[in-house]
N, C-alpha and C positions, 0 to 999 in steps of 0.2 A: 185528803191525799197527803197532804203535809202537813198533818198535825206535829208529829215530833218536832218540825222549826218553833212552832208555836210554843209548844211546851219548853223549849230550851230556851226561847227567848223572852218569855213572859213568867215562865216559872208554873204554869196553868198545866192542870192535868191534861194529857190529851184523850180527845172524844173518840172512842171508839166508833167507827161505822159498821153497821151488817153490810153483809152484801147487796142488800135488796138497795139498801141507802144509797149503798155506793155506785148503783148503775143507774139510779134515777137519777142522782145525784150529776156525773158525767152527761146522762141522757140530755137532761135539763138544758145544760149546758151548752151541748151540740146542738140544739132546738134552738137556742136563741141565738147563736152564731148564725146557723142557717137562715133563719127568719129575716139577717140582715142581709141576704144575697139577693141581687136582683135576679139571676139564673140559677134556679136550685136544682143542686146536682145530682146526680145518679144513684141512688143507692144500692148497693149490691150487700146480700148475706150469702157466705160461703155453709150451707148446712153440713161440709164435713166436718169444718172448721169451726163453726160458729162465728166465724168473725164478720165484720161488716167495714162495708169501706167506702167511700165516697169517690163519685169521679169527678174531682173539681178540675176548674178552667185550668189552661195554662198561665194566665196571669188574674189576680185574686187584686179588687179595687183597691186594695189600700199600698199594693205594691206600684198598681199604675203612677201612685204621686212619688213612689220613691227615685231616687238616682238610677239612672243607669250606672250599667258595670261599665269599668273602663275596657279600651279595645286590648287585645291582647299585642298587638302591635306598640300603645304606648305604652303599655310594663315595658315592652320587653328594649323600646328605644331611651325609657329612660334607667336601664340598669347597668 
């Protein structure tokens, strides 16, 4: 998907993908992301659209270790 960085910053031709490449490729991808979820989510295909989309949680494990956001109360007392 980013070949062209590749090519500008090593100087290396970039690899062309078909498309068949490029959605296994992605596919691949989302398969192993998922695989790491303890609740795997909903899958939906739009067949007007073709598109597909996921119904993940409100909150995703690796955000649970992150920071909370501050309250909008202490922006606003300390500005």
């Amino acid at each position: 998907m980013f070949n062209f960085i590749k090519s500008r910053l090593g100087g290396a031709q970039a690899i062309v993908e078909t498309q068949r490449q490029t959605i296994e490729r992605a596919l691949s991808e989302v398969n192993e992301v998922v695989a790491l979820l303890d609740d795997k989510p909903k899958v939906t295909i739009d067949p007007a659209t073709g598109s597909v989309s996921l119904a993940l949680p409100e909150q995703m494990p690796d955000e649970a270790l992150a920071l909370p956001a501050p309250e909008i109360k202490d922006v606003e007392a300390e500005a």
